[in-house]
C-alpha positions in Angstrom: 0.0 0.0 0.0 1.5 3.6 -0.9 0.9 6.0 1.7 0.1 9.4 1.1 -0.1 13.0 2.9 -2.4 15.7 1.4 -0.6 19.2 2.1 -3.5 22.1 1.1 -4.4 25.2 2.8 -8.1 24.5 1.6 -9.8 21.8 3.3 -12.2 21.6 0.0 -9.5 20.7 -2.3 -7.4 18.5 0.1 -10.9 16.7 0.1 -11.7 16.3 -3.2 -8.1 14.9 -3.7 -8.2 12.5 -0.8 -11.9 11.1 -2.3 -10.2 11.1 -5.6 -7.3 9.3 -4.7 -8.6 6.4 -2.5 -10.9 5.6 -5.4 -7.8 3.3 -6.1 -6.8 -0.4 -4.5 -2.9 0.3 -3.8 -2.9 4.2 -2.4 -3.7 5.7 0.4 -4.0 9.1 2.9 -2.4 8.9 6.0 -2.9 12.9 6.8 -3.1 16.0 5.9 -1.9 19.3 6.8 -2.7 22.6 6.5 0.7 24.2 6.3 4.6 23.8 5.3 5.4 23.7 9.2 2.1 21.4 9.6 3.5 19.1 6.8 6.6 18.3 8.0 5.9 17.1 11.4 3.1 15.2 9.8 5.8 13.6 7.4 8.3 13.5 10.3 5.6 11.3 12.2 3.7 9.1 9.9 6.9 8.8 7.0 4.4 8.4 4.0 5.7 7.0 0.7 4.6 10.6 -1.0 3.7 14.0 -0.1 1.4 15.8 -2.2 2.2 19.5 -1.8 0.7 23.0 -2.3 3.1 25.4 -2.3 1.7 28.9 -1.6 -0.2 28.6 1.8 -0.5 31.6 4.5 0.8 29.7 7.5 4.0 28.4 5.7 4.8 28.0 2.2 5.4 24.6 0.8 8.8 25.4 -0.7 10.7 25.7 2.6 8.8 22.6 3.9 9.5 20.7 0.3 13.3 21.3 1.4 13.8 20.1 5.4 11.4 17.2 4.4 13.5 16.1 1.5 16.1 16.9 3.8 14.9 13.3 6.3 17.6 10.6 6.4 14.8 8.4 4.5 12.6 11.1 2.9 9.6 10.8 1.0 9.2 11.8 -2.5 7.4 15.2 -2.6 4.7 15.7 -5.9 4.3 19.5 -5.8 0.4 20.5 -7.2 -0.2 23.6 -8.9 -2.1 25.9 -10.8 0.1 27.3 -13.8 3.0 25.4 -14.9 5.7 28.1 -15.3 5.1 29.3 -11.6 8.1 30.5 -10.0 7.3 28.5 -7.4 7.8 25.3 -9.6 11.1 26.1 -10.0 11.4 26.6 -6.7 10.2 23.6 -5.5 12.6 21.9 -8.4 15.2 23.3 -6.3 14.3 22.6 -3.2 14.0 18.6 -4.4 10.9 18.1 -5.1 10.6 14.9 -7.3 7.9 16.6 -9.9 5.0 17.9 -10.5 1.5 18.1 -11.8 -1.4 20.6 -12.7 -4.1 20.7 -9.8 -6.3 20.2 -12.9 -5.1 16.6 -13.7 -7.3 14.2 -13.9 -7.9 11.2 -11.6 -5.7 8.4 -13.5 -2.9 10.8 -13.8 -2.9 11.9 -10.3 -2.9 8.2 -9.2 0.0 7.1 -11.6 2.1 10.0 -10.7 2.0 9.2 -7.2 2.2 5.4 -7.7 5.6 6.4 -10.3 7.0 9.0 -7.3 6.6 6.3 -4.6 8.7 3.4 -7.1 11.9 6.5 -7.2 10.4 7.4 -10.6 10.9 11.5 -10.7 7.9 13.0 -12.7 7.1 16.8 -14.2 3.8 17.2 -16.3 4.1 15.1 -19.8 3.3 18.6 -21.6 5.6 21.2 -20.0 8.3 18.6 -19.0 11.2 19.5 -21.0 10.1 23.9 -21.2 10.1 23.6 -17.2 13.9 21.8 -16.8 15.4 23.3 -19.9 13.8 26.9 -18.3 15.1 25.6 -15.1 18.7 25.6 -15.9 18.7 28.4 -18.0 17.6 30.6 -14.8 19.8 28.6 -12.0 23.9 28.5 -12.5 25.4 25.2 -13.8 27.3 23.8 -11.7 30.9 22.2 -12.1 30.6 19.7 -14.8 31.0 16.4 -13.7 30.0 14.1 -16.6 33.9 12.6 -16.3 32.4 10.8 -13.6 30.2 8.5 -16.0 31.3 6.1 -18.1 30.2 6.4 -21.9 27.3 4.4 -21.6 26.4 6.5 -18.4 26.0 9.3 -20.1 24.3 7.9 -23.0 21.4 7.1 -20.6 21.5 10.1 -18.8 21.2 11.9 -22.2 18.1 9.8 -23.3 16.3 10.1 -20.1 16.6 13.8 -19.8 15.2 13.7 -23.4 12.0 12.1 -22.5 12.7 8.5 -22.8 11.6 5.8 -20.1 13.7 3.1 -19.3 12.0 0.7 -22.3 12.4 3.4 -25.1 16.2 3.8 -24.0 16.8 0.0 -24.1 15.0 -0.1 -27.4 17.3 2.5 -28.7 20.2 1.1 -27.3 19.3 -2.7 -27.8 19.8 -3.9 -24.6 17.8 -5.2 -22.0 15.6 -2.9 -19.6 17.6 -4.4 -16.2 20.6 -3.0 -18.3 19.4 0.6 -18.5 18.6 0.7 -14.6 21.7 -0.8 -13.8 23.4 1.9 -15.6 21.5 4.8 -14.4 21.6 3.8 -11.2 25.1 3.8 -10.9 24.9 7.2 -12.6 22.3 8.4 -10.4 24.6 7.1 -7.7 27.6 9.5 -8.8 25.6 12.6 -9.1 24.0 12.2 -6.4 20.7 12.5 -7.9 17.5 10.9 -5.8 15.4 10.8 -9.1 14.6 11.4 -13.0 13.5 14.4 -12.8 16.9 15.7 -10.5 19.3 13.8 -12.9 17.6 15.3 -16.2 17.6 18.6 -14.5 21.6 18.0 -13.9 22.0 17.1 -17.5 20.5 20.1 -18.4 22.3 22.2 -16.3 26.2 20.2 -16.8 25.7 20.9 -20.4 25.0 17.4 -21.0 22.2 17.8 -23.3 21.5 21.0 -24.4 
């Protein structure tokens, strides 16, 4: 079962999620909060598989709590909700570790999978904005020190497909090699960037000059 917390300042929509989500077999809400400072001792307490978080909320914004909770020795993965898809506070959230996002006006199957892909370590942004949110991402935020050395050749060759969109099938079809193959590979790479997720290492790829 994949646990969930609900983080909205209003109750409606935290309720309309929660009666959305539960609709499926495999997920469910553990809590919700109200607040940044309300959702993390929530997370800090019940340690749900994914946080589903608002980020512009009067008694706390969600950005600073999307950063101590991703922050936890063990943390869960942290599926920001919004209302426009360039937000600055996307970006924000990006940078604060937040494994992806969605629009608040996703539908019900979408929702579910996202959280269902975010709880299996599967980093996620919005199918239709994905690569004008990263690439805008590291355009606005200073690359850091490349560090490609650090991956082998076929490394980098995954790192480069996955940041441009592929999943792990469509980069083992492309490659010809098996799917077990790809992870393997990526998660060694993930390993040396010290990336948690897809999104994060496509957003270092971006930003190493990688892919361009």
């Amino acid at each position: 079962m994949i646990t969930v917390i609900l983080v909205d300042d209003q109750p409606v929509l935290r309720a309309g999620f929660r009666s959305l989500i539960e609709l499926s077999d495999d997920v469910r809400v553990i809590g919700e909060a109200s607040s940044g400072p309300d959702a993390v001792r929530l997370a800090r307490s019940l340690r749900p598989d994914v946080v589903c978080m608002d980020v512009r909320m009067p008694g706390g914004n969600g950005l600073d709590a999307t950063r101590e909770i991703t922050a936890f020795d063990t943390p869960p993965a942290v599926l920001v909700l919004t209302t426009f898809e360039l937000d600055e506070y996307v970006f924000g959230a990006l940078e604060a570790g937040a494994s992806g996002f969605l629009l608040k006006d996703a539908d019900v199957d979408t929702l579910v999978d996202a959280i269902r892909r975010l709880a299996a370590g599967q980093g996620l942004v919005d199918q239709s904005v994905t690569h004008r949110v990263i690439t805008e991402f590291a355009r606005r935020r200073p690359a850091p020190a490349p560090a490609s050395h650090a991956l082998t050749s076929r490394e980098s060759e995954i790192v480069r497909l996955l940041a441009g969109g592929l999943s792990n099938a469509e980069i083992a079809a492309t490659l010809v090699v098996e799917v077990s193959t790809v992870k393997s590979h990526l998660g060694r790479a993930m390993s040396k960037i010290g990336a948690r997720d897809r999104v994060q290492t496509a957003i270092w790829a971006y930003r190493t000059g990688l892919i361009s």
